[in-house]
mmCIF file of the N, C-alpha and C atoms, coordinates in Angstrom:
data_MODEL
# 
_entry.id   MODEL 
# 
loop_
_atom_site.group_PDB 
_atom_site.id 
_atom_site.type_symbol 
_atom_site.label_atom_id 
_atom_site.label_alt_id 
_atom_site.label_comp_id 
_atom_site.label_asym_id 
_atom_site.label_entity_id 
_atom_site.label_seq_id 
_atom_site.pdbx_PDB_ins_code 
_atom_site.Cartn_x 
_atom_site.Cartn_y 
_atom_site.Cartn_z 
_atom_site.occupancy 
_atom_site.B_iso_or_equiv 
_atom_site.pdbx_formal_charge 
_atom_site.auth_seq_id 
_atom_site.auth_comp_id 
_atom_site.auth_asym_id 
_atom_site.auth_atom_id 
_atom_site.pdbx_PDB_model_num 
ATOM 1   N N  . UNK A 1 1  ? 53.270 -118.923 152.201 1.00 0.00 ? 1  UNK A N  1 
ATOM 2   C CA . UNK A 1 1  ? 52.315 -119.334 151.216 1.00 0.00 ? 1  UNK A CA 1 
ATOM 3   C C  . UNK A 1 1  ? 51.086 -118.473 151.374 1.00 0.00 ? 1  UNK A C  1 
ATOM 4   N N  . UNK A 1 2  ? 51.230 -117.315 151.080 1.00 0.00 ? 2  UNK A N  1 
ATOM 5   C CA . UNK A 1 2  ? 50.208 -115.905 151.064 1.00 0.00 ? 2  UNK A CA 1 
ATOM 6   C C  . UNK A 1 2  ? 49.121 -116.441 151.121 1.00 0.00 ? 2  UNK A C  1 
ATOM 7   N N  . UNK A 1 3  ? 48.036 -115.466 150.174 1.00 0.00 ? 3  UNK A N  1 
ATOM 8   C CA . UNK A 1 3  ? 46.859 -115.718 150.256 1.00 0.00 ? 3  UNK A CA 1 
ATOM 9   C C  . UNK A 1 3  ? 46.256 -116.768 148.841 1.00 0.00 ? 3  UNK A C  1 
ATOM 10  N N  . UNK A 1 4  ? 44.695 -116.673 149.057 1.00 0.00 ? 4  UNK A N  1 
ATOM 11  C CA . UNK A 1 4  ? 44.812 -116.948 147.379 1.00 0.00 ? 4  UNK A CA 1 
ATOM 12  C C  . UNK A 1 4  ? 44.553 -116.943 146.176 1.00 0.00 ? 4  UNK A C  1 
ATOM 13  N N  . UNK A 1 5  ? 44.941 -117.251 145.148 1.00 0.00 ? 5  UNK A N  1 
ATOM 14  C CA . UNK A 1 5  ? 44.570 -116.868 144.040 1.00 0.00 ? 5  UNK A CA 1 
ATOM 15  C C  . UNK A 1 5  ? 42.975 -116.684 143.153 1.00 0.00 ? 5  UNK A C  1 
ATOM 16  N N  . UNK A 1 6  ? 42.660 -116.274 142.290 1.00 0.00 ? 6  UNK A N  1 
ATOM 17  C CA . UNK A 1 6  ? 41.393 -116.273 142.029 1.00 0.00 ? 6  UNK A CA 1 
ATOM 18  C C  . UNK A 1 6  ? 41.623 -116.011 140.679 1.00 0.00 ? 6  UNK A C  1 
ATOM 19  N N  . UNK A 1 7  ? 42.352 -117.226 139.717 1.00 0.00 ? 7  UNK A N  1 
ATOM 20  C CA . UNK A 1 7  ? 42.522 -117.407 138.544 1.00 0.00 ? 7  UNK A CA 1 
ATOM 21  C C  . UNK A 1 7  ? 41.672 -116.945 137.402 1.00 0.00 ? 7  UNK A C  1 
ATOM 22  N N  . UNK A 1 8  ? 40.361 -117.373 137.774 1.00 0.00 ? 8  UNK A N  1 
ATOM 23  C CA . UNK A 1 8  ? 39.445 -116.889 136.865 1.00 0.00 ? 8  UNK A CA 1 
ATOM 24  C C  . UNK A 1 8  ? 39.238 -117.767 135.819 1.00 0.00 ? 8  UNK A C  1 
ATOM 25  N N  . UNK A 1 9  ? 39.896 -118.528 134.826 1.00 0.00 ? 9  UNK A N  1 
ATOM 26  C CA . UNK A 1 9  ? 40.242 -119.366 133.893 1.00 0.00 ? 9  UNK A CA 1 
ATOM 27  C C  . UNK A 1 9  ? 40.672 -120.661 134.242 1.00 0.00 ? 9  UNK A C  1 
ATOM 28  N N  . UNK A 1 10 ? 39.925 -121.612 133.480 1.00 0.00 ? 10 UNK A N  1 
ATOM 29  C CA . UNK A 1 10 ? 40.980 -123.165 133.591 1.00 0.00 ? 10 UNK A CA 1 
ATOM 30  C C  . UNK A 1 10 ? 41.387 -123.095 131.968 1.00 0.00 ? 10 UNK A C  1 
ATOM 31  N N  . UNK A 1 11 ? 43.112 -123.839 132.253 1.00 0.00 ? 11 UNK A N  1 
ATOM 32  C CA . UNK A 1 11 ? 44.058 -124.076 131.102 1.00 0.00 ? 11 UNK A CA 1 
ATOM 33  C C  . UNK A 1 11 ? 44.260 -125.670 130.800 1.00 0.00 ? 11 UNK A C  1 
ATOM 34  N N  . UNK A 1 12 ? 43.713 -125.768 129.670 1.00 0.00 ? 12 UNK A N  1 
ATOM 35  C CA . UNK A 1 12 ? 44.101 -127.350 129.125 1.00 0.00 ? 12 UNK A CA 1 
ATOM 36  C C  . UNK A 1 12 ? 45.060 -127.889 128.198 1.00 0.00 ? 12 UNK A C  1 
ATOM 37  N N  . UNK A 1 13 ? 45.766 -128.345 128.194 1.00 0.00 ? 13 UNK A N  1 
ATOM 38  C CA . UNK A 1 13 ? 46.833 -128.387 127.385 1.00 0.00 ? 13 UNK A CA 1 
ATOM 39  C C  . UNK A 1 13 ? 46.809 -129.830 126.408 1.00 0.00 ? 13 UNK A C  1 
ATOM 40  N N  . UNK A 1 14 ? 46.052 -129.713 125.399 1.00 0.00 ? 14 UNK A N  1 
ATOM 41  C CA . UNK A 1 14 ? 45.896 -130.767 124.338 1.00 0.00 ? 14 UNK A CA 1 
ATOM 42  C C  . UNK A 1 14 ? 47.241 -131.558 123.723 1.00 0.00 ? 14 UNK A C  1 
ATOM 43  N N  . UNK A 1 15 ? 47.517 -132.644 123.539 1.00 0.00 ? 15 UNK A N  1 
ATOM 44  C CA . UNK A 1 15 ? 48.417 -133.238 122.873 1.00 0.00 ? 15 UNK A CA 1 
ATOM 45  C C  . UNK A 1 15 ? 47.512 -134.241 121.729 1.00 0.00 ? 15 UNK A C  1 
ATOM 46  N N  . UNK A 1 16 ? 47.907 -134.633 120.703 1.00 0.00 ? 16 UNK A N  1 
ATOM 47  C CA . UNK A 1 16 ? 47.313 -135.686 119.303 1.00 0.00 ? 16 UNK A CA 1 
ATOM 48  C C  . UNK A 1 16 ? 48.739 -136.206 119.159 1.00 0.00 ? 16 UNK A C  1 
ATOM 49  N N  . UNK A 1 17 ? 47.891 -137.834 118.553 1.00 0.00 ? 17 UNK A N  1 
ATOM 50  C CA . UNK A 1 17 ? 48.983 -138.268 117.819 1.00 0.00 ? 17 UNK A CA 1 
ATOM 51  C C  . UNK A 1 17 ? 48.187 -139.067 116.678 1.00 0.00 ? 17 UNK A C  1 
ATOM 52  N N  . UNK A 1 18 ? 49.131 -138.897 115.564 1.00 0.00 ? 18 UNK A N  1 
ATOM 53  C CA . UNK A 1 18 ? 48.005 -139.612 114.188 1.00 0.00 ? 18 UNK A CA 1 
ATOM 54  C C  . UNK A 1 18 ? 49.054 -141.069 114.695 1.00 0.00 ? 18 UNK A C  1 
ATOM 55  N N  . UNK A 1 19 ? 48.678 -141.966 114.902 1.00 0.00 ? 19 UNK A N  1 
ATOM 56  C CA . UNK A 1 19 ? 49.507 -143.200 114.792 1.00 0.00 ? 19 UNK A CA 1 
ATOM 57  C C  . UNK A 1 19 ? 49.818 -144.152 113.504 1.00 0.00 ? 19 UNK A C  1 
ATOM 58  N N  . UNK A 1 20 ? 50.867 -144.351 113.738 1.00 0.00 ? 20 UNK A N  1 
ATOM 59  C CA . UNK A 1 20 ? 51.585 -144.691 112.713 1.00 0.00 ? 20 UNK A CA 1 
ATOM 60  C C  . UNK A 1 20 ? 51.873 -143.894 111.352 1.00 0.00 ? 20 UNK A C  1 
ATOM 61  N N  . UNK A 1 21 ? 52.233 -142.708 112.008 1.00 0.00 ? 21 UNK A N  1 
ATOM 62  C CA . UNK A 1 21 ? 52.600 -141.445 111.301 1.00 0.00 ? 21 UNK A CA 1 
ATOM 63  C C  . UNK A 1 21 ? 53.377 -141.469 110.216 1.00 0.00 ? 21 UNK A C  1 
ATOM 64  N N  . UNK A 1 22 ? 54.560 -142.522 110.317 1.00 0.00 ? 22 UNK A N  1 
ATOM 65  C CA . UNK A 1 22 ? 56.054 -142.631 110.119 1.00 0.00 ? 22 UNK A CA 1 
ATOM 66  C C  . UNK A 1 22 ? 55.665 -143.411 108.489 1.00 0.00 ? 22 UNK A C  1 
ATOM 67  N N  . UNK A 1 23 ? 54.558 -144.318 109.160 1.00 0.00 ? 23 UNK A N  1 
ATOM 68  C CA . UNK A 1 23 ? 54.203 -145.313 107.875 1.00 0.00 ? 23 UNK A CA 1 
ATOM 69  C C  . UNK A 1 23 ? 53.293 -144.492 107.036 1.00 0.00 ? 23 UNK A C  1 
ATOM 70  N N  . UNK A 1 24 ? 52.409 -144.196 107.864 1.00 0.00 ? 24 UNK A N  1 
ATOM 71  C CA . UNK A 1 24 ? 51.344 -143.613 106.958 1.00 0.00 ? 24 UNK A CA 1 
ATOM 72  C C  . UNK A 1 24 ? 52.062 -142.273 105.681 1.00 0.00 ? 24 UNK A C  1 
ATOM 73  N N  . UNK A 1 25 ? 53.488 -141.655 106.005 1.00 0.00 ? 25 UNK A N  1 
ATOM 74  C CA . UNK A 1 25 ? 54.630 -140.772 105.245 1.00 0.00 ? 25 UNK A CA 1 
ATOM 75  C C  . UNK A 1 25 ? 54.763 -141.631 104.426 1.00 0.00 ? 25 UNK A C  1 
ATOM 76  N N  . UNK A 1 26 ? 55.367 -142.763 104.739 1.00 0.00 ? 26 UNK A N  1 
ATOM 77  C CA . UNK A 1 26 ? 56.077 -143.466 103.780 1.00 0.00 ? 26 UNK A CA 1 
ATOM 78  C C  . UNK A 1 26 ? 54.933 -143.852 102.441 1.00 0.00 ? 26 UNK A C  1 
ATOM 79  N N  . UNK A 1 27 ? 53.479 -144.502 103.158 1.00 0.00 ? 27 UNK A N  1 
ATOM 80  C CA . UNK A 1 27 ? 52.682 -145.156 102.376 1.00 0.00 ? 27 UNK A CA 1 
ATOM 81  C C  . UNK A 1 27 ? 51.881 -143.794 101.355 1.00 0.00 ? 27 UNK A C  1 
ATOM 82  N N  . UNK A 1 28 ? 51.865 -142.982 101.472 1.00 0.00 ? 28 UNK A N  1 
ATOM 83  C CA . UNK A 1 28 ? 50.663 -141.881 100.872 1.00 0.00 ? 28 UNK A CA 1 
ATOM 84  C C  . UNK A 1 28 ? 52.039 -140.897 100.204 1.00 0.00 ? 28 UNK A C  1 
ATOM 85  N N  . UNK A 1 29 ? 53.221 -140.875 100.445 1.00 0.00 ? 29 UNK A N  1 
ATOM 86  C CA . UNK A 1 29 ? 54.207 -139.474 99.972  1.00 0.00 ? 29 UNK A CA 1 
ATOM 87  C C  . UNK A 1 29 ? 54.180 -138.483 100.886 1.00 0.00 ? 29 UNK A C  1 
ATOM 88  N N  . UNK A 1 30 ? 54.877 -137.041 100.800 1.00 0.00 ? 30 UNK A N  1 
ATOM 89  C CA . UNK A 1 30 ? 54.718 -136.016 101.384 1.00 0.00 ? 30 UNK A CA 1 
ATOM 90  C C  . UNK A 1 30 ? 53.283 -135.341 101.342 1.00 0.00 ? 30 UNK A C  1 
ATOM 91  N N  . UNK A 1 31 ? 53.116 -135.389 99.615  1.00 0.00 ? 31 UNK A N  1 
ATOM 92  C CA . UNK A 1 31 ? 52.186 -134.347 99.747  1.00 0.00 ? 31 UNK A CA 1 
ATOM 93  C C  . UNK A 1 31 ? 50.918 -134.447 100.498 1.00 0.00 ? 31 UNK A C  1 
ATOM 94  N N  . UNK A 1 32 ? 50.288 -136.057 99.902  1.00 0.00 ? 32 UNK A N  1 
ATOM 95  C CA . UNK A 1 32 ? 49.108 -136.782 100.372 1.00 0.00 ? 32 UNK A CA 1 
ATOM 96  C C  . UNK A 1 32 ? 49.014 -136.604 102.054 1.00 0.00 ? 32 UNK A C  1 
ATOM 97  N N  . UNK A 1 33 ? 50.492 -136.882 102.592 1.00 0.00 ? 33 UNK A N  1 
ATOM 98  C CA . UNK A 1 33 ? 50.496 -136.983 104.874 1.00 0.00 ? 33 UNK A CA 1 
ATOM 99  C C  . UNK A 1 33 ? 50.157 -135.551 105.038 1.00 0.00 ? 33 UNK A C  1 
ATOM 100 N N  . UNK A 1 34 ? 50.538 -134.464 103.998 1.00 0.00 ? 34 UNK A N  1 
ATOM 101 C CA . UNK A 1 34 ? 50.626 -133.256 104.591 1.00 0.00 ? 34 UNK A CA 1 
ATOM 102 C C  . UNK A 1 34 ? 48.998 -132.694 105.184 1.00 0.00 ? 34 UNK A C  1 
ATOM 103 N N  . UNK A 1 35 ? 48.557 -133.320 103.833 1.00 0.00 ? 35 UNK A N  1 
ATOM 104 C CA . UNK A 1 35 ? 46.715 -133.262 103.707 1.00 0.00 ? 35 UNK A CA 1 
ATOM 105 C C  . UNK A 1 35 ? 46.073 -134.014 104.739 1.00 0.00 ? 35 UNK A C  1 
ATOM 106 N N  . UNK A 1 36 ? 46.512 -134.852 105.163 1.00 0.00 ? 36 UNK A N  1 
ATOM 107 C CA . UNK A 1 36 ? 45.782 -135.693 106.597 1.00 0.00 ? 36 UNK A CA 1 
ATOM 108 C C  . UNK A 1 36 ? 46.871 -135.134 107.742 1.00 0.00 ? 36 UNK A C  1 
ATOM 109 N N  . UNK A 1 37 ? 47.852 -134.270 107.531 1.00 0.00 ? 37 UNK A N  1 
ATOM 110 C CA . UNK A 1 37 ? 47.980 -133.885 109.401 1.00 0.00 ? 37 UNK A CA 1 
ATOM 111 C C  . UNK A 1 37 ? 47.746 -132.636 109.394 1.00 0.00 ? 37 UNK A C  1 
ATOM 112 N N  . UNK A 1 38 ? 46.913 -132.078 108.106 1.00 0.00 ? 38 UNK A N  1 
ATOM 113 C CA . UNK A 1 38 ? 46.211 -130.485 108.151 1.00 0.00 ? 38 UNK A CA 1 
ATOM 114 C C  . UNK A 1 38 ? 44.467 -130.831 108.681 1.00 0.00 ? 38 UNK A C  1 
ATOM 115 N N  . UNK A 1 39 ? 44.271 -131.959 107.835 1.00 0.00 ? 39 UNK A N  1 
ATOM 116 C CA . UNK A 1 39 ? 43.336 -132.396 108.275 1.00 0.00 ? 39 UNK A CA 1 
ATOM 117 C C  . UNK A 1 39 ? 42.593 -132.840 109.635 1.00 0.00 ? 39 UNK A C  1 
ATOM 118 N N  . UNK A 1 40 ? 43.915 -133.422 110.352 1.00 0.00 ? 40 UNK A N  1 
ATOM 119 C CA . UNK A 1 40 ? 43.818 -133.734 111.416 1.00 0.00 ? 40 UNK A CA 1 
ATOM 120 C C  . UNK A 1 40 ? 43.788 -132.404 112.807 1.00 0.00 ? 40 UNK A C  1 
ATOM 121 N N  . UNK A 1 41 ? 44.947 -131.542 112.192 1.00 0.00 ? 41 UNK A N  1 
ATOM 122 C CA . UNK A 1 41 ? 44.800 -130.243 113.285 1.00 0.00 ? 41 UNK A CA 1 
ATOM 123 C C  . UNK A 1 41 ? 43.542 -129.145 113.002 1.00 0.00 ? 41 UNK A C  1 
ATOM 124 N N  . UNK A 1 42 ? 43.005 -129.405 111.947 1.00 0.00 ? 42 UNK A N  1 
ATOM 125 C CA . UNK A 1 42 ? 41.713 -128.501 111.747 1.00 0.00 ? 42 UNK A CA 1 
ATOM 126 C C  . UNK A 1 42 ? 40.438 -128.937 112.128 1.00 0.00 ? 42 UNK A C  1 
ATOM 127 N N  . UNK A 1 43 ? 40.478 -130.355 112.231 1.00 0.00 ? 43 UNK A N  1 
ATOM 128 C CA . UNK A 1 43 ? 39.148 -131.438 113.548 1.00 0.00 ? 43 UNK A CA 1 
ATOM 129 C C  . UNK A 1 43 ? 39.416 -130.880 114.684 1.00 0.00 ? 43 UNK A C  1 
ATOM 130 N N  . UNK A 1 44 ? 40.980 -130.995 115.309 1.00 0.00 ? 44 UNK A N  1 
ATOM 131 C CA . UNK A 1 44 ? 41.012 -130.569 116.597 1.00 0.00 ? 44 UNK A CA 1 
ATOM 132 C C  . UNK A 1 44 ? 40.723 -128.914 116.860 1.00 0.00 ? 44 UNK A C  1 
ATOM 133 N N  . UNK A 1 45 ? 40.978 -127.884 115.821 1.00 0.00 ? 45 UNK A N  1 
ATOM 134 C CA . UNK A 1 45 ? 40.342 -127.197 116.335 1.00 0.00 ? 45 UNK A CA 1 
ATOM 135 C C  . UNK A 1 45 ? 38.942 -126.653 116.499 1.00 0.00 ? 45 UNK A C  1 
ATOM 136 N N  . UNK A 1 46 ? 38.289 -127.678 115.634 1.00 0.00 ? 46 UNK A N  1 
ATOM 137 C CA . UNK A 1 46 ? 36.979 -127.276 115.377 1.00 0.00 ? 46 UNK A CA 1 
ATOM 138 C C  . UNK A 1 46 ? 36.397 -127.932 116.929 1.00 0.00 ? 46 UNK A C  1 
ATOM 139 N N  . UNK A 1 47 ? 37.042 -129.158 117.024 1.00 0.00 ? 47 UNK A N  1 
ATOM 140 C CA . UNK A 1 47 ? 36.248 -129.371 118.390 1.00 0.00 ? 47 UNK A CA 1 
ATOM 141 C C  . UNK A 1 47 ? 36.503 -128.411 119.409 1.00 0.00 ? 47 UNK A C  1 
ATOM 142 N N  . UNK A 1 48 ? 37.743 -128.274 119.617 1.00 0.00 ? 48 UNK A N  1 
ATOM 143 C CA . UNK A 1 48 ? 37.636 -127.410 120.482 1.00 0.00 ? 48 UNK A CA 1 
ATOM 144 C C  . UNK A 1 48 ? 37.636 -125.780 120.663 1.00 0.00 ? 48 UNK A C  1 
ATOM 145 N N  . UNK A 1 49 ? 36.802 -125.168 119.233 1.00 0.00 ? 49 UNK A N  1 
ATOM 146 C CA . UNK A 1 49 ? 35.796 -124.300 118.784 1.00 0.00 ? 49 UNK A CA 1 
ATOM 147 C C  . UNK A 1 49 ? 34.737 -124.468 119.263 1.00 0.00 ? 49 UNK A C  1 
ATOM 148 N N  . UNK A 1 50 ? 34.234 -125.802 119.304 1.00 0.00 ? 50 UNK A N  1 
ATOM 149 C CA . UNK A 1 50 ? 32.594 -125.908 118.940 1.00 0.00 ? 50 UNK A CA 1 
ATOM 150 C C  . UNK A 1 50 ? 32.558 -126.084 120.912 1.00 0.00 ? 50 UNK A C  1 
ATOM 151 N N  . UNK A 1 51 ? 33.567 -126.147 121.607 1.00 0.00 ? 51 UNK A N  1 
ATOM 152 C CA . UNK A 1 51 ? 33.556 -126.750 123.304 1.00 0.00 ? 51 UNK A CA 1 
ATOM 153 C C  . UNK A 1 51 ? 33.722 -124.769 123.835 1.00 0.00 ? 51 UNK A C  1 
ATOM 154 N N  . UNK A 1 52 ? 34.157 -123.774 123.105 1.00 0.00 ? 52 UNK A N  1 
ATOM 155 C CA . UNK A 1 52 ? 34.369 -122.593 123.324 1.00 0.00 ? 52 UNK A CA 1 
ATOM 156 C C  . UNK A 1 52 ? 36.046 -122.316 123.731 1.00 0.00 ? 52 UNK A C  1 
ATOM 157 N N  . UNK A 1 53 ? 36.749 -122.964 123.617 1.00 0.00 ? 53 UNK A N  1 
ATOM 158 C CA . UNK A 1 53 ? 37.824 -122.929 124.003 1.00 0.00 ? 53 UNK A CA 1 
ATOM 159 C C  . UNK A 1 53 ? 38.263 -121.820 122.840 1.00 0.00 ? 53 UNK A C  1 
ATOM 160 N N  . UNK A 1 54 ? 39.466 -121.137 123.773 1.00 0.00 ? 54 UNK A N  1 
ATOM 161 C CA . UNK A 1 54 ? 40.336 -119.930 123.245 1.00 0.00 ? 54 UNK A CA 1 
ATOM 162 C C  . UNK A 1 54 ? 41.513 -120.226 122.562 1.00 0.00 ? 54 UNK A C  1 
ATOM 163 N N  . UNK A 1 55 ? 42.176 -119.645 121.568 1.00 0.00 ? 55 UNK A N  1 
ATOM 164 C CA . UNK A 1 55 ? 43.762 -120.241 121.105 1.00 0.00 ? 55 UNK A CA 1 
ATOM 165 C C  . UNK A 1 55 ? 44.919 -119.567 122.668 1.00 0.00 ? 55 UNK A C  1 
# 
């Protein structure tokens, strides 16, 4: 177990969930869910834009 590392970077690995996804498809149609889970991944990247995080 050599020496050690000097990474330089921390890696975070984000997960979302819109809940009640399944319903919210059924209740609004395709097109309407498509618009709230574009909606939803373009918040997350703005936050974590506005925190400096990298893609």
């Amino acid at each position: 177990m050599g020496g050690s590392r000097d990474w330089g970077r921390t890696t975070a690995i984000i997960f979302s969930d819109i809940v009640s996804s399944t319903e919210l498809l059924y209740s609004l149609g395709p097109e309407r869910n498509e618009g709230v889970r574009r909606s939803h991944l373009a918040d997350l990247r703005r936050a974590l834009r506005d925190q400096g995080a990298a893609r």
